[in-house]
C-alpha positions in Angstrom: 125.8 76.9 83.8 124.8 80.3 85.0 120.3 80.3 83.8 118.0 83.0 84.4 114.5 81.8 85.7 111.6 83.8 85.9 112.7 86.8 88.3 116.4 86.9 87.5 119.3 84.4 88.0 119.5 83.0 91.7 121.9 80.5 93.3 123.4 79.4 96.7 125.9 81.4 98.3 129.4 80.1 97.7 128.1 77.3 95.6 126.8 78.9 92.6 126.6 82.3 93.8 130.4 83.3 93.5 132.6 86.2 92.9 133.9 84.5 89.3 130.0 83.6 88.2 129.2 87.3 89.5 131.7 88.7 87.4 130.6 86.3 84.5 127.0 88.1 84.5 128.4 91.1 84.8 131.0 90.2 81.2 127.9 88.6 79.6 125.7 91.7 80.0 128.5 94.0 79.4 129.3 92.2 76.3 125.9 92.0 74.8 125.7 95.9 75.3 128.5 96.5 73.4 127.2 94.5 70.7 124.2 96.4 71.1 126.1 100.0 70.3 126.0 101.1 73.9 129.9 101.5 74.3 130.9 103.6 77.4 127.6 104.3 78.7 126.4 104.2 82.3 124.6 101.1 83.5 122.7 100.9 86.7 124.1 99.1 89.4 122.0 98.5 92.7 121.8 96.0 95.6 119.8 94.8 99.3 120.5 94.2 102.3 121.5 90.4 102.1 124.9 88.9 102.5 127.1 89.9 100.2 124.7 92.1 98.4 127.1 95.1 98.7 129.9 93.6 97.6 128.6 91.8 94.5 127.5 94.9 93.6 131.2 96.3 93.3 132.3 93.2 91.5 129.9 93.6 88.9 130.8 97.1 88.4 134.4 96.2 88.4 133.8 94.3 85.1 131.6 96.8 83.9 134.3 99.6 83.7 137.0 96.9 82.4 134.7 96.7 79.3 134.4 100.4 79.2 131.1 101.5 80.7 130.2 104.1 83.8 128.1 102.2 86.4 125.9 104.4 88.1 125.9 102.4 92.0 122.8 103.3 93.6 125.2 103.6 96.9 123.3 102.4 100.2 120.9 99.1 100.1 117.6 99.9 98.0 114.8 98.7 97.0 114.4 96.6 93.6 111.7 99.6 92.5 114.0 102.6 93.1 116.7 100.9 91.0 114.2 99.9 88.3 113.3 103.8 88.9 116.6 105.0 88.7 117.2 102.8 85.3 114.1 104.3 83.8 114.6 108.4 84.7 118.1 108.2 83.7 117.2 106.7 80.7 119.7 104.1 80.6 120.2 101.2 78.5 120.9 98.3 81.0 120.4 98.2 85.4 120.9 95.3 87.7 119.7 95.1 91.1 122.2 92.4 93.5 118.9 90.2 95.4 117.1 87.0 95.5 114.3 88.8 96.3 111.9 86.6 98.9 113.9 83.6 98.7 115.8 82.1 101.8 118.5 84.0 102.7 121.1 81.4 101.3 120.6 82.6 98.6 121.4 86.0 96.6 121.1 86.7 93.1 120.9 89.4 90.3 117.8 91.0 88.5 118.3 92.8 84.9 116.6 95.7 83.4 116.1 97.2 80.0 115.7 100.4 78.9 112.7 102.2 80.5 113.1 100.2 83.9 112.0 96.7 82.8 112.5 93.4 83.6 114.6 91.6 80.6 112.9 89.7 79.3 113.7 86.1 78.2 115.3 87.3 74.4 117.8 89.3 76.2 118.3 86.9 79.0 119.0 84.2 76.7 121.5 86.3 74.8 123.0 87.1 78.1 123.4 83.0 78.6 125.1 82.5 75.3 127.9 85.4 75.8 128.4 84.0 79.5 128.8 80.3 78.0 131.2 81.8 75.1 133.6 83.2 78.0 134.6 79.5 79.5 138.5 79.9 79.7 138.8 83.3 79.1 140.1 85.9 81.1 137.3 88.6 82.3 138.6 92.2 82.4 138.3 94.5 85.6 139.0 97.3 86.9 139.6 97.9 91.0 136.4 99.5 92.2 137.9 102.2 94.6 140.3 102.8 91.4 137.4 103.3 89.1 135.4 106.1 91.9 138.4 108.1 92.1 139.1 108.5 88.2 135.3 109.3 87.7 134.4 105.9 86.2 132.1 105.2 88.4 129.6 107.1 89.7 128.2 106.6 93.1 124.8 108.8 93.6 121.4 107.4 95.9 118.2 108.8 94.1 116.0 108.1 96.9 114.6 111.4 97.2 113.4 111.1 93.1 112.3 107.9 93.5 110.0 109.0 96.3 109.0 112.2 94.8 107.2 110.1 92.2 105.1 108.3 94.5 103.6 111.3 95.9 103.1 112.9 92.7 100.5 109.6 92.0 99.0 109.0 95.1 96.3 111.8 96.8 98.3 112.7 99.2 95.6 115.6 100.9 93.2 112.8 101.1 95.4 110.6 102.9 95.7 113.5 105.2 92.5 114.1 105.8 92.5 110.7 106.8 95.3 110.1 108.9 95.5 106.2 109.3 97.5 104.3 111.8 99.8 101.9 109.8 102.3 99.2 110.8 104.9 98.2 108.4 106.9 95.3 108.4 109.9 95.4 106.0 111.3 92.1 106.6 114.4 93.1 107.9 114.9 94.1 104.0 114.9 97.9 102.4 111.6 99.7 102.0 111.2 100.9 105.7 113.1 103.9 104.7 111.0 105.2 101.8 107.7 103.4 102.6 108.0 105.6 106.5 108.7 108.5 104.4 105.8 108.7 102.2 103.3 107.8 104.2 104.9 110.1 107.3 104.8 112.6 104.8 101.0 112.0 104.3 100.6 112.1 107.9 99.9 108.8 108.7 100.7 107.1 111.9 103.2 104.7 111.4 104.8 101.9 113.6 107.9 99.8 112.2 108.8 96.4 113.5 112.0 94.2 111.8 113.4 97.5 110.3 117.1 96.3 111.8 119.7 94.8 109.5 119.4 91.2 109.9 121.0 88.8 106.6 119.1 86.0 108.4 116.0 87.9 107.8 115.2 86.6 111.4 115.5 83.5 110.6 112.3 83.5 108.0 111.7 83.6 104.5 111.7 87.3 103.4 108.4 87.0 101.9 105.2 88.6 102.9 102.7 86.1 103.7 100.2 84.2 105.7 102.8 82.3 107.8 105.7 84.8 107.9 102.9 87.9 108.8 102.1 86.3 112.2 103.5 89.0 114.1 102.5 92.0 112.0 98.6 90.6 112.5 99.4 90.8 116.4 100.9 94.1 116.4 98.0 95.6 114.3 94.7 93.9 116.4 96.9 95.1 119.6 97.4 98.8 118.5 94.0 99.4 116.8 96.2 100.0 113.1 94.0 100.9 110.1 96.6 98.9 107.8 99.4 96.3 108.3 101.6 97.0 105.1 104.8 94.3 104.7 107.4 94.2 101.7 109.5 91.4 100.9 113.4 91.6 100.9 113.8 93.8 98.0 109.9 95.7 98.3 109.0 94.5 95.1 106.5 92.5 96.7 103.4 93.3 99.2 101.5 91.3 102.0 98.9 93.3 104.0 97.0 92.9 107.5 93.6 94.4 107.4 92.0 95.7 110.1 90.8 92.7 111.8 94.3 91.3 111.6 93.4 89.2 109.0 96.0 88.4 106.4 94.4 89.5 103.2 95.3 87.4 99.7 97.6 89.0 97.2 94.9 88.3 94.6 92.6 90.3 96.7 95.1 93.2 97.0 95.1 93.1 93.7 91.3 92.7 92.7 91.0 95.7 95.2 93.4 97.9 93.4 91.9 97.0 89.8 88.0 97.5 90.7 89.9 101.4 93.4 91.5 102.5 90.0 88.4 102.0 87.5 85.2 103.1 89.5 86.6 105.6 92.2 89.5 106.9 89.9 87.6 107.0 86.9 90.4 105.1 84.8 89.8 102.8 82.0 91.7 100.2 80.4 92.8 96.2 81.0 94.5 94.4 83.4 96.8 91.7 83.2 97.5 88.5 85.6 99.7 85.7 85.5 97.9 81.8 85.1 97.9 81.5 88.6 96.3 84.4 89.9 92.5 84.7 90.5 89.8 84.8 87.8 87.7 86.9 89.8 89.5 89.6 87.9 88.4 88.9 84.5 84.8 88.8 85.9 85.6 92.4 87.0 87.2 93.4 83.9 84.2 92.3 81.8 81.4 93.5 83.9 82.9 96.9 83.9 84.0 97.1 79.9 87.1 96.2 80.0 89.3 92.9 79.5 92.0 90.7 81.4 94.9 89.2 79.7 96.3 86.1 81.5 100.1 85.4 80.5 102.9 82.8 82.2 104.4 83.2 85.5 107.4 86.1 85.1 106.9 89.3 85.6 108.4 90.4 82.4 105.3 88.9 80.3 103.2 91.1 82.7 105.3 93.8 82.0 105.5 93.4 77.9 101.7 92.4 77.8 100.5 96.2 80.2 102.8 97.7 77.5 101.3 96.3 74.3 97.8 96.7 75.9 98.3 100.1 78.0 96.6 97.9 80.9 96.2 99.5 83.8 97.3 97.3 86.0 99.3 94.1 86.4 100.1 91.5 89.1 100.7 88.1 90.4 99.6 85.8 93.2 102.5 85.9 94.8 102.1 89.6 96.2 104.0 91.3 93.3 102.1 94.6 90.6 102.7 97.0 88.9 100.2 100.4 88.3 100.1 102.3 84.8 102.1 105.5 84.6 105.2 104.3 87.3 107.7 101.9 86.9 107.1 98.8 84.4 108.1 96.5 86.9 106.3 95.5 90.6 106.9 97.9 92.9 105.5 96.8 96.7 105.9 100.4 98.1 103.6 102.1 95.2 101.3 99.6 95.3 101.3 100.2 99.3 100.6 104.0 99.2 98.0 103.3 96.6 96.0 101.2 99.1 96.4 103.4 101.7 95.0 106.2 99.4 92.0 103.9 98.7 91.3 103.6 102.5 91.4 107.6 102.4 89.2 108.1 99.4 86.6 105.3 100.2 85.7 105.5 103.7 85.7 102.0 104.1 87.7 99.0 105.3 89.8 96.6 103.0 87.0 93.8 103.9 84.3 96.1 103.6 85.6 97.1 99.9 85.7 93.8 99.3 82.2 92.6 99.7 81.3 95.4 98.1 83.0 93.5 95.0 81.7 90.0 95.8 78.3 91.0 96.0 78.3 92.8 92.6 80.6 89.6 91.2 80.7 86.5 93.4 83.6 85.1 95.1 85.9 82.4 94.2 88.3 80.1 96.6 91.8 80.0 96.1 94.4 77.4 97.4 98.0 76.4 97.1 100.3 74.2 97.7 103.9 73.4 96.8 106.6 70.8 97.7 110.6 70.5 97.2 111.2 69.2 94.0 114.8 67.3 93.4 116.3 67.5 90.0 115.5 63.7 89.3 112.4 63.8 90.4 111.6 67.1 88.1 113.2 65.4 85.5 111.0 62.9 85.9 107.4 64.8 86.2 108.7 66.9 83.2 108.4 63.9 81.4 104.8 62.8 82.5 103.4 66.0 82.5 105.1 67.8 79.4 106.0 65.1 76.8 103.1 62.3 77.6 100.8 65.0 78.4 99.3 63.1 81.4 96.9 64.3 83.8 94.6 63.4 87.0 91.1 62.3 86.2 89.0 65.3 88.4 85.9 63.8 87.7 84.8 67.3 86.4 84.0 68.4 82.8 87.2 69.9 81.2 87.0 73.1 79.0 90.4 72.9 78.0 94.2 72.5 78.8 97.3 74.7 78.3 100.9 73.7 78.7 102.1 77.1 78.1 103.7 77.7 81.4 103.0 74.2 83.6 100.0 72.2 83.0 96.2 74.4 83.5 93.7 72.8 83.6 90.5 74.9 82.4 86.7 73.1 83.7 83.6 73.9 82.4 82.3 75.3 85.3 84.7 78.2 85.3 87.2 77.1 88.3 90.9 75.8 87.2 94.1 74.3 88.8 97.3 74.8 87.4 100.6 72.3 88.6 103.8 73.8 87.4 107.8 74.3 88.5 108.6 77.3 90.1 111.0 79.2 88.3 113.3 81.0 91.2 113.5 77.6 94.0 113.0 74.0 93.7 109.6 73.8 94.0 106.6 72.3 92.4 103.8 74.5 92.6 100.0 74.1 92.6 97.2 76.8 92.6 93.6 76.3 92.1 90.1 78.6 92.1 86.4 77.4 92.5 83.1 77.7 93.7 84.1 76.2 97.0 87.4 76.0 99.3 87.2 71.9 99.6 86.6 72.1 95.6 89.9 73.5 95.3 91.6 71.3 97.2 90.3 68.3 95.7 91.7 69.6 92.5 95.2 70.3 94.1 94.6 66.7 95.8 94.2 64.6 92.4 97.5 66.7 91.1 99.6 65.6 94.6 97.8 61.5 93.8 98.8 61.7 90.8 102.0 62.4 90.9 102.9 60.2 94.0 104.0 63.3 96.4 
């Protein structure tokens, strides 16, 4: 059975991740547009850099054209964003980008967007589900790929320069000259070192590029920008005196940064930065929206300056729906991934990266430097996390305990109150929280907690990891 999780459907190569379940996404999405009224249309078709990206890619659009629509192939490896982009200026009904994203590179995968550049969210996922289950034994139509270019079916077109274009258009680029920072970026052997280098070479920064090479190994890491995969960056940055380490995950929907101590700084901080940049230095007013595992600290900001933060589950497309129901101006996750009003719907690692180099520009002042200036206006809370392998029986089994008995740890702490909504949260009185839940792209358990102390969080985590016998 073919599922989407929260950022897309991903599978092993050559287990699950096949040419004939490829081609069945491909015939389930095609065959809910048509029952949608978008006969013959073009649909977006982009891919990475891992293993078999390409070629997925092309089988997808194979199916595509034997149902009777015009993929547009975004036609070198490109990041997530500039497909979403390219979804959204073209104003097309349906894109798909071939990528796990961060995950080990075993693994590949395929996101969907929606009109406007969007992640699809779980309504039209589930839809896509049902038309893949109702194709068991029937033959899926295609049409040869090189067949399809030559007789104008499908279009092959790389919109980099657009996609770019937009990102200088919103970030201050004369500031950033003035400026003139010395950045390192670290694409993780993934696809933003192309249009990140641009942008911020065209702002005249100085930029160093390490892993930029084509590696489907990824090195032999986890494409996924953070405190244990950034080891090198944080060298390369203290040794060359850099303003900035900037990393993106395999597709660049994601960030990690190196400050300039050659510290790794938090995704939650990134994203508290951004939020607290945009509404006193920009001017801007509005909300901001965080998954349940992402730091309070930005609800304390949101309320002392006048505004309000909207927590939703873990998938980017409830970030997405809630910054378009609110007009929030900003949105993000712990994991490393936002998204800024007026661009792209959708996380985008290489906006969010030119915005904090403008911030350096406009401020005067370092990323720790902005940051205290935060804490000592709002406090500071410590966050922690954990997570562990999780095998289908033993899910199967904490499922049962956590969602249908409703058990839980005793923490010894007075308890505001509990949500189940996405995992188990567990609100305390005092303000701090943990929250145990199962990842929705690997087999993982996760667990994340905030409070007034690092050991306090980890007690919390600690009672979850007793409890559960891990």
């Amino acid at each position: 059975m073919i599922k989407f999780g929260t950022g897309g459907w991903r599978a092993i190569i050559a287990d699950e991740f096949t040419k004939a379940n490829i081609r069945l996404v491909a015939a389930g999405l095609a065959r809910l547009a048509l029952e949608e009224g978008y006969e013959g249309q073009q649909i977006c078709v982009g891919y990475d850099r891992r293993f078999l990206s390409k070629e997925a890619a092309h089988w997808a659009a194979e199916v595509l054209v034997g149902y009777g629509f015009r993929p547009f192939i975004v036609a070198r490896s490109s990041p997530t964003p500039l497909i979403m982009f390219t979804t959204k200026s073209m104003n097309l009904p349906y894109g798909m980008a071939v990528t796990a994203s961060h995950n080990p590179a075993i693994y590949n995968g395929i996101k969907l967007f929606t009109r406007g550049g969007r992640d699809a969210d779980v309504t039209v996922t589930r839809k896509i589900e049902e038309k893949i289950a109702a194709l068991e034994g029937t033959e899926v139509p295609w049409v040869d790929y090189d067949e399809a270019v030559a007789d104008g079916r499908i279009t092959e077109g790389y919109p980099v320069n657009e996609y770019i274009d937009s990102i200088l258009d919103a970030v201050d680029v004369y500031a950033i000259k003035r400026s003139r920072p010395r950045i390192a970026i670290d694409p993780m052997f993934g696809v933003s070192q192309s249009c990140l280098r641009t942008i911020l070479l065209t702002c005249r920064c100085d930029v160093d590029v390490i892993h930029e090479q084509h590696d489907t190994l990824f090195g032999g890491k986890m494409p996924a920008p953070d405190r244990e995969t950034l080891k090198q960056l944080q060298h390369f940055v203290v040794d060359n005196k850099c303003d900035l380490g900037i990393a993106t995950d395999g597709d660049a929907d994601r960030l990690g940064v190196i400050d300039e101590r050659g510290s790794y700084v938090h995704p939650n901080t990134l994203l508290l930065l951004l939020y607290y940049y945009l509404l006193k230095y920009r001017g801007w007013t509005g909300p901001c929206v965080r998954n349940n595992s992402t730091t309070h600290l930005l609800d304390r900001v949101a309320q002392g300056m006048g505004q309000v933060c909207y927590e939703v589950p873990v998938g980017f497309k409830h970030i997405s729906a809630k910054m378009t129901e609110t007009n929030a101006i900003i949105g993000g996750e712990s994991s490393g991934g936002m998204a800024v009003r007026g661009h792209i719907s959708g996380k985008d690692g290489i906006y969010a990266a030119a915005l904090l180099v403008e911030m350096l520009a406009v401020t005067g002042k370092s990323l720790s430097a902005l940051y205290r200036e935060i804490t000592d206006q709002y406090g500071e809370l410590f966050y922690e996390e954990a997570s562990y392998t999780m095998h289908p029986a033993k899910k199967a089994e904490l499922q049962t305990l956590i969602f249908e008995q409703k058990q839980y740890p005793a923490f010894g702490q007075e308890i505001d109150h509990i949500s189940r909504e996405d995992g188990c949260k567990v609100y305390f009185a005092d303000g701090s929280w943990v929250i145990c839940r199962f990842s929705g792209t690997e087999p993982l358990l996760r667990f994340s907690a905030e409070a007034q102390t690092p050991d306090r969080a980890r007690e919390y985590m600690g009672a979850w990891k007793a409890f559960l016998g891990l």
